[in-house]
C-alpha positions in Angstrom: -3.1 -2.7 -34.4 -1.7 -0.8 -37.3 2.0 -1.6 -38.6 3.7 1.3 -36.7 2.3 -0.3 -34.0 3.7 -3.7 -34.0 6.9 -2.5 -35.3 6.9 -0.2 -31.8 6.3 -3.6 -29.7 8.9 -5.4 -31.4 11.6 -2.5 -30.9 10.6 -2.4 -26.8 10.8 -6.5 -26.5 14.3 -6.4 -28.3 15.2 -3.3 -25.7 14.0 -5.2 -23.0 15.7 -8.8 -23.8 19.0 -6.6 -24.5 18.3 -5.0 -21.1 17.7 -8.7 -19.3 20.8 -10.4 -20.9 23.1 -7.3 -20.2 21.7 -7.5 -16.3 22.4 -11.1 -15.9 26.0 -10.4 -17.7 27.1 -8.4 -14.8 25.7 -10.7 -12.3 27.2 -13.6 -13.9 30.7 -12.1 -14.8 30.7 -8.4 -13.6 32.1 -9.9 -10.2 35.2 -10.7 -9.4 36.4 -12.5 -6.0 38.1 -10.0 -3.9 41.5 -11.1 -2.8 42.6 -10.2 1.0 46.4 -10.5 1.9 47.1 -10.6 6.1 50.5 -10.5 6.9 52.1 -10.5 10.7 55.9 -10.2 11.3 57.5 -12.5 13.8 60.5 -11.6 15.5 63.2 -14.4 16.3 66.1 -11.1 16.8 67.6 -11.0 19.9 66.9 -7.5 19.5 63.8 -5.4 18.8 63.1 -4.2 15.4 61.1 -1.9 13.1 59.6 -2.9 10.1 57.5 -1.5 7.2 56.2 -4.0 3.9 54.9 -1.7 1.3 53.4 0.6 2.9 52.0 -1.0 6.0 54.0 -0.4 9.5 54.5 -2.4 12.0 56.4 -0.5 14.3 58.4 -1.7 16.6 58.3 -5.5 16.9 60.0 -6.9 20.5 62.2 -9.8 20.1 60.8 -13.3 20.2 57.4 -11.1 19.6 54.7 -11.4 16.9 52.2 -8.9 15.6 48.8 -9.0 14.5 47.8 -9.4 11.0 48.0 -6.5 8.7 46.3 -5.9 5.5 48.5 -5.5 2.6 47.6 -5.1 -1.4 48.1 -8.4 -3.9 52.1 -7.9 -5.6 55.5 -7.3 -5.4 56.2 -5.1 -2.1 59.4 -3.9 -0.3 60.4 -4.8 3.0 62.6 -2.0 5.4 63.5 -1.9 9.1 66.1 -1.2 11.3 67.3 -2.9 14.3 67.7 -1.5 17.3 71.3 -1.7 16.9 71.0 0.2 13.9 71.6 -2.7 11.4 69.3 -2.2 8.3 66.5 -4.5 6.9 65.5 -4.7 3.6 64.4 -7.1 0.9 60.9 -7.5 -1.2 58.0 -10.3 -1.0 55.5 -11.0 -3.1 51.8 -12.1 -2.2 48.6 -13.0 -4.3 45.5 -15.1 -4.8 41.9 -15.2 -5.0 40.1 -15.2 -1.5 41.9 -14.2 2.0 45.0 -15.5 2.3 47.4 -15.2 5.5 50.9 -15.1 5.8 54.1 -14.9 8.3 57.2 -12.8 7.9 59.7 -14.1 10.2 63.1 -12.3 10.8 65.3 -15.6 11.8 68.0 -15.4 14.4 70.6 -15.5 12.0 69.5 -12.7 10.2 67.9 -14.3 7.8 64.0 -14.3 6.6 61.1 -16.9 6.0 58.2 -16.1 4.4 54.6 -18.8 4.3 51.8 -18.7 4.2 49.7 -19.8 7.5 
């Protein structure tokens, strides 16, 4: 083998190990865990309402009434409705973590809100 030669074979070994630890980089660490945020919206109103958190709708939600789960992004998002008396809704919530998660809205009788996580 002649000194071109060997200096060839160690160039493609050092482009090969390069190419092996930058492989098992993005399986190690290229990954991240996606997060999955379900929220439902309970209704404890006397009346019916409609409700939208970020941008996700839940329409019309009956009184004493509870939807199904809704994806919604990780953050900070903004909550708006209206009764069906015409009294506005509004207020922000904030979800995150690794992993699904799943959570309840729940307009109180009083007027108020809860927010948990199931």
């Amino acid at each position: 083998m002649t000194n071109t030669d060997l200096k060839l074979k160690n160039i493609m070994r050092k482009i090969k190990t390069l190419g092996l630890a930058l492989l098992l980089s993005l399986v190690f660490f290229g990954c991240t865990p996606d997060s999955n945020h379900l929220i439902r919206v309970r209704n404890q109103l006397s009346e019916s309402i409609t409700l939208r958190i970020g941008s996700v709708n839940y329409g019309s939600v009956n009184s004493g009434s509870t939807t199904d789960y809704k994806s919604v992004g990780e953050g900070s998002h903004t909550i708006s409705g209206n009764s069906e008396s015409g009294n506005q809704l509004s207020g922000s919530l904030s979800v995150s973590g690794e992993g699904t998660h799943k959570w309840t809205f729940t307009i109180l009788s009083d007027g108020g809100s809860n927010f948990v996580e199931d």
